[in-house]
C-alpha positions as CSV (number, residue, x, y, z in Angstrom):
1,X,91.7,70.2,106.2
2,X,89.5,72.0,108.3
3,X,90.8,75.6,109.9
4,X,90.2,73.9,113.5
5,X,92.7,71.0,112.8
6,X,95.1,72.8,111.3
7,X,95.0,75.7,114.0
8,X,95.1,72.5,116.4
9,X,98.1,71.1,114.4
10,X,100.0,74.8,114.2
11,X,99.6,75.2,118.2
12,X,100.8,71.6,118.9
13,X,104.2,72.0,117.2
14,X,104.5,76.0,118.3
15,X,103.9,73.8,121.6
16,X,106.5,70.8,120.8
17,X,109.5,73.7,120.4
18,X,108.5,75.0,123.8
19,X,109.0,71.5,125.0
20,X,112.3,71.2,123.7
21,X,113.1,74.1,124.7
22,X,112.9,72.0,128.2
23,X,115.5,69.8,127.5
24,X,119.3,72.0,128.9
25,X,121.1,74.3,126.5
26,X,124.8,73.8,125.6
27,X,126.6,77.1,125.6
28,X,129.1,77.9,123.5
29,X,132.1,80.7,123.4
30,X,130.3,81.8,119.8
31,X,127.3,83.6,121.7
32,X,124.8,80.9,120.5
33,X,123.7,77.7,122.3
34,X,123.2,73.9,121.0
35,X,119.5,73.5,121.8
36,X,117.1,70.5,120.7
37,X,114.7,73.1,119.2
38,X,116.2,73.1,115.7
39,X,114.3,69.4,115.3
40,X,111.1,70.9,116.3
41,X,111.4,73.3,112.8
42,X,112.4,70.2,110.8
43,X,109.8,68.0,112.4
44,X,107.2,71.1,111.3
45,X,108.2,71.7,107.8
46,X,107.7,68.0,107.0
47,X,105.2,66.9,109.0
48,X,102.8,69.9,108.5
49,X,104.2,71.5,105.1
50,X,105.2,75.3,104.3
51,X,102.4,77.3,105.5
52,X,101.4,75.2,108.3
53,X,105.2,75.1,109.6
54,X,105.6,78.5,109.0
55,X,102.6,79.5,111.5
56,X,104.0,77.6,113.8
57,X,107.3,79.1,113.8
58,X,105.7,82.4,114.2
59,X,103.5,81.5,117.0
60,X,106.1,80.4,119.1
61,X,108.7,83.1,118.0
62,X,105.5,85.7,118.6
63,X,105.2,84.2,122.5
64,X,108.9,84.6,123.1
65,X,108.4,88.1,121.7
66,X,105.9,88.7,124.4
67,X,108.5,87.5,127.4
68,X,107.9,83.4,127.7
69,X,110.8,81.6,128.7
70,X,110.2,78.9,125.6
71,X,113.7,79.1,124.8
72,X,115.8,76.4,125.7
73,X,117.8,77.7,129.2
74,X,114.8,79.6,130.0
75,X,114.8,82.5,127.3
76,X,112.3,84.9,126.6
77,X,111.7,88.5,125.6
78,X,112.6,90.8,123.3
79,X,116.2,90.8,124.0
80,X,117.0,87.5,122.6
81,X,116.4,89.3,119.4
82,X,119.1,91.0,119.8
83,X,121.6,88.5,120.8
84,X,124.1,86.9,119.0
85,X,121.4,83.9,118.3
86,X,119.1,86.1,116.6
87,X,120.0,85.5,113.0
88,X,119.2,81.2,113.6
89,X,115.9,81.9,115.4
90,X,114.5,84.5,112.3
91,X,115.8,81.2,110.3
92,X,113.5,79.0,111.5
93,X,110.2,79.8,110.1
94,X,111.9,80.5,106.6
95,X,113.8,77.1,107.3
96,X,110.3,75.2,108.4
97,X,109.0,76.9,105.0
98,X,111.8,75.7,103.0
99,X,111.6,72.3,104.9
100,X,108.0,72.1,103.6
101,X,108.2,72.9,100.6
102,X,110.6,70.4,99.5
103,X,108.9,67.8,101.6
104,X,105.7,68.5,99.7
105,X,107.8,67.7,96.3
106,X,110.3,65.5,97.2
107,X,109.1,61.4,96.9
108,X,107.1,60.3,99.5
109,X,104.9,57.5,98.6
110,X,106.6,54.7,100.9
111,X,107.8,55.2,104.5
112,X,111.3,54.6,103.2
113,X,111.3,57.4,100.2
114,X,109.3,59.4,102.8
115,X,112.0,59.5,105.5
116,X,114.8,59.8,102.3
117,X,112.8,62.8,101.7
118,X,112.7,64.0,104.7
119,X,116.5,63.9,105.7
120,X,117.2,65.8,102.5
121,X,114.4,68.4,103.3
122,X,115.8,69.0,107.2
123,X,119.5,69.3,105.7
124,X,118.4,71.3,103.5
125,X,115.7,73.8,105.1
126,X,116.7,72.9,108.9
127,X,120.2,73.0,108.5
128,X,121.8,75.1,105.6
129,X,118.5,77.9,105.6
130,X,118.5,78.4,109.6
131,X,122.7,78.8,109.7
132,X,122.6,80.9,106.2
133,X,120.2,83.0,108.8
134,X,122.5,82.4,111.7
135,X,125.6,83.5,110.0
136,X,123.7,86.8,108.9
137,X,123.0,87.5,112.8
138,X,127.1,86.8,114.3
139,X,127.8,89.3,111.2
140,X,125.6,91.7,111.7
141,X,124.9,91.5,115.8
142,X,128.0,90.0,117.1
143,X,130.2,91.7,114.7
144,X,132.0,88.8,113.7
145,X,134.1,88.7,110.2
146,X,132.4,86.5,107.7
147,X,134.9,83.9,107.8
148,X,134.5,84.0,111.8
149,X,130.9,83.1,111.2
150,X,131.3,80.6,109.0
151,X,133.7,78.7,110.8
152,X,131.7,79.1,114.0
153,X,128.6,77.9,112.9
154,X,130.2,74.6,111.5
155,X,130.0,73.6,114.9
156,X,126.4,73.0,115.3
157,X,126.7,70.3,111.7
158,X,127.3,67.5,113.5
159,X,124.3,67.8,115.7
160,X,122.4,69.2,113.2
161,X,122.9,66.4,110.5
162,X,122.1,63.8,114.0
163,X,118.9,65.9,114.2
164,X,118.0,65.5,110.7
165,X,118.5,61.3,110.9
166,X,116.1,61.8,114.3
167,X,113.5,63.8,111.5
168,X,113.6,60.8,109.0
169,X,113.2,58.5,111.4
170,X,109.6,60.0,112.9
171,X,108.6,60.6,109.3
172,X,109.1,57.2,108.4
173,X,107.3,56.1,111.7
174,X,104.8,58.9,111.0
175,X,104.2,57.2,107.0
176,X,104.4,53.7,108.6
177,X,101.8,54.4,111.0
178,X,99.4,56.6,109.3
179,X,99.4,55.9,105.6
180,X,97.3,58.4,104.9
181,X,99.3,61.5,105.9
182,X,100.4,63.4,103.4
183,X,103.4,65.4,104.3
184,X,103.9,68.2,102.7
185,X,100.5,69.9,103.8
186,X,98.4,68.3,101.6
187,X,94.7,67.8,103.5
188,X,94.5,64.9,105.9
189,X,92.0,62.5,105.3
């Protein structure tokens, strides 16, 4: 793939977790809010692979370094490294790597073992990497006990296993509609 479409593809999903960053944050008691943005890093580590996914985490996590309010609720700025949520969003590039790596190894030749794939890669990278992360960051910022953190991030699995069936379903739509893609971050035709 040629550096212009794949900086093109990078910025466009850095872009798509700003947009769902749009859509109103659920806050919780635990210090860290149900947002939409979680599907954005499954979306990227299987549409666009590990590298590809990873860039784009770190673009987007680079410009809410710098003080835009791409966070869902409005968020921005150095300080929301330092809340209790820290620990999930320094999981998503290394869960949009892990998502694309086993999206570029899982089966994927039909829409159907595509989106299978894709499921398993998003629970696997999108939801156990990012709250493995997450549980690091109530420990270690909000001071919880490990067992608090465990039990407190078991609230998000419902959503987050919804968000994974949401990922499976574009990828299949995605491998319907444009055979030729090759998730994973294989070149494009």
């Amino acid at each position: 793939m040629n550096s212009s479409r794949s900086l093109a593809l990078v910025s466009l999903f850095a872009a798509l977790l700003a947009v769902f960053g749009l859509i109103p944050k659920i806050d919780l008691p635990l210090g860290v809010p149900i947002t939409l943005q979680t599907l954005g890093v499954m979306l990227a580590g299987c549409l666009l692979g590990p590298r590809r996914a990873l860039q784009a985490m770190l673009l987007f996590l680079l410009a809410v370094a710098l003080g835009l309010p791409l966070l869902s609720g409005g968020r921005g700025g150095l300080g929301v490294f330092m809340a209790p949520a820290a620990g999930y969003l320094i999981g998503w590039p290394l869960g949009a790597l892990v998502t694309g790596m086993l999206m570029s190894t899982l089966p994927r030749a039909t829409p159907r073992a595509a989106a299978l794939s894709a499921f398993l890669a998003s629970a696997l990278g999108g939801l156990l990497v990012v709250h493995a992360c997450g549980v690091v960051g109530l420990v270690q910022i909000a001071h919880l006990s490990w067992t608090q953190a465990l039990f407190g991030t078991l609230v998000f699995v419902p959503g987050d296993l919804i968000k994974c069936a949401v990922c499976a379903m574009v990828v299949h739509t995605v491998a319907r509609g444009l055979p030729d893609w090759n998730f994973g971050g294989r070149a494009l035709k």
